[in-house]
C-alpha positions in Angstrom: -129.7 -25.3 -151.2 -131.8 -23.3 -149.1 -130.6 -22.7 -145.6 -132.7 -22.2 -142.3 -131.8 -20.1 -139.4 -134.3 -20.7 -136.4 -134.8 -19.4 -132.8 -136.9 -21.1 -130.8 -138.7 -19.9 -127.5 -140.9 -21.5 -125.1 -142.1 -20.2 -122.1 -144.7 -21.5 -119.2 -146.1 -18.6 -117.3 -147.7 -20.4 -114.2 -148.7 -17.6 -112.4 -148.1 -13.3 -112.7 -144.8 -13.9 -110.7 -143.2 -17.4 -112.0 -142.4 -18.0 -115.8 -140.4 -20.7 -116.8 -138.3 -20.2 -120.2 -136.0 -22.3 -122.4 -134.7 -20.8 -125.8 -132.5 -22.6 -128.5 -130.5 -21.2 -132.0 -130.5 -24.1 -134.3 -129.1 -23.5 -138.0 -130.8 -25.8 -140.3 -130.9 -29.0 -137.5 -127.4 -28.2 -135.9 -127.9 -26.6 -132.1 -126.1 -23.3 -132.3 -126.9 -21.9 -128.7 -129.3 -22.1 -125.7 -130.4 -20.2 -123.4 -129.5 -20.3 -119.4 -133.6 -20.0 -118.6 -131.8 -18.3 -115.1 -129.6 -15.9 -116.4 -130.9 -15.6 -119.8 -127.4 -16.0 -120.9 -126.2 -17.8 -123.8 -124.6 -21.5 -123.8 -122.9 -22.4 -126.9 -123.5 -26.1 -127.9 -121.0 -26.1 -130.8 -117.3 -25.3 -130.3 -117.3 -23.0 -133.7 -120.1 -21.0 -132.9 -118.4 -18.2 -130.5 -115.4 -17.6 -132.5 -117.4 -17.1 -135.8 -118.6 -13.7 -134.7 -116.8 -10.9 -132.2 -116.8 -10.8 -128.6 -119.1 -7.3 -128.9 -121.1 -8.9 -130.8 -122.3 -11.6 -128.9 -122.7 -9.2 -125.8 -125.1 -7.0 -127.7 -127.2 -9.9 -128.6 -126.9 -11.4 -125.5 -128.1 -7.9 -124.1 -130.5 -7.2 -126.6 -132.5 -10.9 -125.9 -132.6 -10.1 -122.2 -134.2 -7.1 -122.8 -136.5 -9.1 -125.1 -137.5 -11.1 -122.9 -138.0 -8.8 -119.7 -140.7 -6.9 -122.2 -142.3 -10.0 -123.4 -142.8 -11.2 -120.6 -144.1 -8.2 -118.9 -146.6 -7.6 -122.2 -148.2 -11.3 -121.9 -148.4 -11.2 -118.0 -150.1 -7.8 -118.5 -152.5 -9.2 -121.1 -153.7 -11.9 -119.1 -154.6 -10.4 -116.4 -156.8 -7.5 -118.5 -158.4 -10.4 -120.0 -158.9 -12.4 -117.5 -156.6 -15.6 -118.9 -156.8 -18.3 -116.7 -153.2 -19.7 -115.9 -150.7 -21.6 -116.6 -150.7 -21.2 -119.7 -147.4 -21.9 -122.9 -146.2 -19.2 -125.4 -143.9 -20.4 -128.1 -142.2 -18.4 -130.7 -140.1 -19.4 -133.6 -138.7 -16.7 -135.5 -135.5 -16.6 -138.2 -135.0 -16.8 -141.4 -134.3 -18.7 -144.6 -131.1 -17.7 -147.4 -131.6 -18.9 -150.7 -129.0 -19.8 -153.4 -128.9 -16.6 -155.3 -128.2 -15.2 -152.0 -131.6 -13.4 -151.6 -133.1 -13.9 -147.9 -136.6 -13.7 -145.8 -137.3 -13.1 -142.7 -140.1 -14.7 -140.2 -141.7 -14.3 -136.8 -144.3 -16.6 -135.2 -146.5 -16.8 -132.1 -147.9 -19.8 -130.6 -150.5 -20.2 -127.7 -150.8 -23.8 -125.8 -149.6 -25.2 -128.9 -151.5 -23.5 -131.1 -151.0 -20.9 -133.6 -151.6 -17.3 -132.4 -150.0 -14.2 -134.5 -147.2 -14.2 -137.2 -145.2 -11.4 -138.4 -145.1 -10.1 -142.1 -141.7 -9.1 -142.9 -142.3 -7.6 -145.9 -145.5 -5.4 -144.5 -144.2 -5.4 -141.5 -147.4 -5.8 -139.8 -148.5 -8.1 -137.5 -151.6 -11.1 -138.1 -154.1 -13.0 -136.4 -153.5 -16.3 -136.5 -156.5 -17.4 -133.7 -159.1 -14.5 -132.8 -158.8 -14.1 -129.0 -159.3 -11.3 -126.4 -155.5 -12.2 -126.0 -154.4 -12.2 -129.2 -155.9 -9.2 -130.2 -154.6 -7.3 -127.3 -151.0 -8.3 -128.0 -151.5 -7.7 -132.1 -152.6 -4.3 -131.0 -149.8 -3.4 -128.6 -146.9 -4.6 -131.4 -148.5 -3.1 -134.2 -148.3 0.2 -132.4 -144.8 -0.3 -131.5 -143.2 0.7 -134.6 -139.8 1.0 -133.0 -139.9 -2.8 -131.9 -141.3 -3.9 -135.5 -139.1 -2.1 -137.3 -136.0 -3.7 -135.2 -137.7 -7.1 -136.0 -137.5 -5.9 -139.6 -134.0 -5.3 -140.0 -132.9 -8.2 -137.5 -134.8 -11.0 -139.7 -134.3 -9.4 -143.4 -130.8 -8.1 -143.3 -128.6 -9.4 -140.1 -130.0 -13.0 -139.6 -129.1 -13.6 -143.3 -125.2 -11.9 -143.0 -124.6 -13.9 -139.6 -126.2 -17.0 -141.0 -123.6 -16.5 -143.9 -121.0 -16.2 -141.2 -122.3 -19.4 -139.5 -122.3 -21.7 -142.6 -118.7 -20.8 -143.0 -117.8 -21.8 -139.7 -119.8 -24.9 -139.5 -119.1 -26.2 -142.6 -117.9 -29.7 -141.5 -120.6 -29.9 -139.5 -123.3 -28.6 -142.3 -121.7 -31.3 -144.5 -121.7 -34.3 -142.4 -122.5 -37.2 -143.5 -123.2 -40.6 -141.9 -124.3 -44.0 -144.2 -127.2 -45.9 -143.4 -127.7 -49.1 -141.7 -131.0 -50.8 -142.7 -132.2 -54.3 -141.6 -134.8 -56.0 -142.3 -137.1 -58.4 -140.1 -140.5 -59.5 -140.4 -143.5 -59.7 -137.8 -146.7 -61.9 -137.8 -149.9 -60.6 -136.9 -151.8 -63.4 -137.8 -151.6 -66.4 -139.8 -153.0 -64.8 -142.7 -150.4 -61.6 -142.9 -147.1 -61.0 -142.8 -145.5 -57.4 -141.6 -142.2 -56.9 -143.2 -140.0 -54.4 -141.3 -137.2 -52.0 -143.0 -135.5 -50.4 -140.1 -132.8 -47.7 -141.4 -130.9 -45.9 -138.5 -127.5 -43.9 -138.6 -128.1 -41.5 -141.1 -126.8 -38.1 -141.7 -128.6 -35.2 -143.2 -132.0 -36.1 -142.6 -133.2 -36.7 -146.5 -133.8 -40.0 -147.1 -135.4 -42.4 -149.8 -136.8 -45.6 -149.0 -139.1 -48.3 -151.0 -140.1 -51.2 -151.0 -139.7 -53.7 -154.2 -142.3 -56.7 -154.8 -140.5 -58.3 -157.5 -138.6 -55.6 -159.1 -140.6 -52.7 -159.2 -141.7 -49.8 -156.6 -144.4 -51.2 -154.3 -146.8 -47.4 -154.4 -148.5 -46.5 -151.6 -151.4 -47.8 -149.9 -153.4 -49.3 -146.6 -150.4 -51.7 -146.8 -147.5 -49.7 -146.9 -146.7 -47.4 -143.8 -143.7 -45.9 -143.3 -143.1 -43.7 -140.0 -141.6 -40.0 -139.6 -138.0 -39.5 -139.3 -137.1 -39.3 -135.6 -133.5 -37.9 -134.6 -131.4 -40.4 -132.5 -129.4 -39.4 -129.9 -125.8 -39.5 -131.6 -127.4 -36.7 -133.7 -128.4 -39.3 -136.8 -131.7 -40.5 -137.7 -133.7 -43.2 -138.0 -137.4 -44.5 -139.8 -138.8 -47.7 -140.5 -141.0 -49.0 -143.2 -143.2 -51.5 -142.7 -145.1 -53.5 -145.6 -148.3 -56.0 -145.1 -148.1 -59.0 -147.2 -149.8 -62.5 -147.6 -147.4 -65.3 -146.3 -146.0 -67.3 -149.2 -147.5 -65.2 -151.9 -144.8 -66.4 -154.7 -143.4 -62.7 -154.7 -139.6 -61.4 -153.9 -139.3 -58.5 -151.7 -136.4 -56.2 -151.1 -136.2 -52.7 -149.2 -134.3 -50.0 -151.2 -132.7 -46.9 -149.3 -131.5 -43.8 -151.2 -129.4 -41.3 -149.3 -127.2 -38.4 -149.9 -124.1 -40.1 -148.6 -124.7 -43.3 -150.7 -123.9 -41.2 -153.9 -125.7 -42.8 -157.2 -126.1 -46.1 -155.0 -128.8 -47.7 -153.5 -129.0 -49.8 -151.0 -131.0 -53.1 -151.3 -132.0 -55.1 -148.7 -133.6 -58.3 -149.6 -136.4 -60.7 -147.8 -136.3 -63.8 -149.6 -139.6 -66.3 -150.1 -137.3 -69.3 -147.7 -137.3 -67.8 -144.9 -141.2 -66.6 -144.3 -141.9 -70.1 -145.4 -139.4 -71.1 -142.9 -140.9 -68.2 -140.3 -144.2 -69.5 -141.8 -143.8 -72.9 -141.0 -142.3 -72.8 -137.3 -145.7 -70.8 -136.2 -147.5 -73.1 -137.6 -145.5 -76.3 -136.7 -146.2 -74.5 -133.1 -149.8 -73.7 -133.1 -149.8 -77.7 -134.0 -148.1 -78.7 -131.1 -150.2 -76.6 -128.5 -153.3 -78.2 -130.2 -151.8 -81.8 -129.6 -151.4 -81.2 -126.3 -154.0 -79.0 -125.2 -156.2 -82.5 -126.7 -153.9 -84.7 -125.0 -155.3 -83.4 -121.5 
């Protein structure tokens, strides 16, 4: 498959003198690294990540960042204060890149401004775009494209060595690339109203992140629709995952129901998950048998 190498940045300048900064490595979803946002030195979150590379190694990138990040964040302080940006104010930047199965690799580079996108770097042309057309953005599109030393470090960084260390990672972290953890999946059901019924497919404790799930109305695929919503994947904190699906029905509409999960560490399975007709009569009939009661008594007064 296709493999991601990422490193992410964010930092909070809330005046010229103060900037707060946190950076993270993450390889695919795995946390390689972060970054101490006082000493700008690296913490290694996985126990295979230091040995997979030399000593000398690590203390030229470690060296190399730090010099990084000096420059950046003289070159953004500088900017704002020419162009009269008001602060605080948040720069991200993601940059990395991606190694495909034939072994071929690309590079990327992005800038982002309170959350939105603000330059990205062409790997290829080696030029810098406009992603938002500000007095900031073009000052700081001008100053990197005329720093062809920088760019051209950038070039080789994210074309050639992220893809021969990122070879050297997925090596090492194998195990760790190919974990895999089976779903658990319940289902439940919620009611609204009298007139609707919300059935819930919660699936939690997954590993890798792909995942299939469905619902079945007798049989056959339930598409989607203003009745089905199923949520994003969200990450738990045991490092799994976890969505939900939740389909709107009619109470004791004569249909069958069953949620269907398809993951990668299920194999050719599925797994089915059925809510059977009895029991929303039964939930059904217990709201109902209770709204009756409250009405006898609320008369009774």
């Amino acid at each position: 498959g296709v493999f991601t190498l990422r490193l992410l940045q964010t930092t909070t300048f809330q005046n010229t003198s103060f900037t707060d900064m946190e950076g993270l490595g993450l390889l695919e979803d795995i946390e390689l690294g972060s970054l101490d946002k006082h000493t700008w030195s690296i913490h290694f979150c996985q126990p295979w990540v230091r040995p997979a590379l030399p000593h000398v190694d690590w203390d030229t990138i470690e060296n190399l960042l730090k010099v990084y990040l000096q420059k950046f964040n003289h070159l953004i302080n500088e900017g704002a204060m020419q162009r009269d940006i008001p602060y605080p104010f948040v720069v991200q930047c993601m940059a990395g890149c991606m190694l495909y199965p034939n072994r071929t690799s690309q590079g990327f580079a992005y800038v982002g401004y309170n959350g939105q996108d603000f330059l990205s770097f062409d790997t290829e042309s080696v030029t810098w775009t406009l992603s938002q057309d500000t007095k900031l953005s073009r000052y700081v599109q001008s100053f990197l494209q005329n720093y062809t030393a920088f760019n051209e470090l950038v070039e080789i960084i994210f074309n050639d060595t992220c893809a021969d260390e990122m070879e050297v990672f997925l090596h090492y972290g194998r195990a760790a690339l190919e974990r895999q953890e089976l779903p658990v999946a319940t289902v439940f059901a919620r009611i609204p109203s009298l007139d609707q019924l919300l059935l819930v497919c919660h699936v939690t404790g997954f590993y890798p992140r792909p995942i299939s799930v469905a619902w079945l109305r007798d049989g056959q695929e339930v598409p989607p629709g203003p009745a089905l919503n199923t949520s994003t994947i969200l990450p738990n904190a045991d490092l799994t995952y976890q969505l939900r699906s939740v389909l709107a029905v009619a109470p004791r509409d004569g249909h069958s129901y069953v949620c269907r999960v398809r993951h990668h560490s299920l194999g050719t399975r599925s797994l089915l998950i059925p809510w059977g007709n009895s029991e929303v009569v039964l939930i059904t009939g217990l709201m109902a048998g209770l709204l009756a009661a409250m009405a006898i008594a609320a008369m009774s007064v």
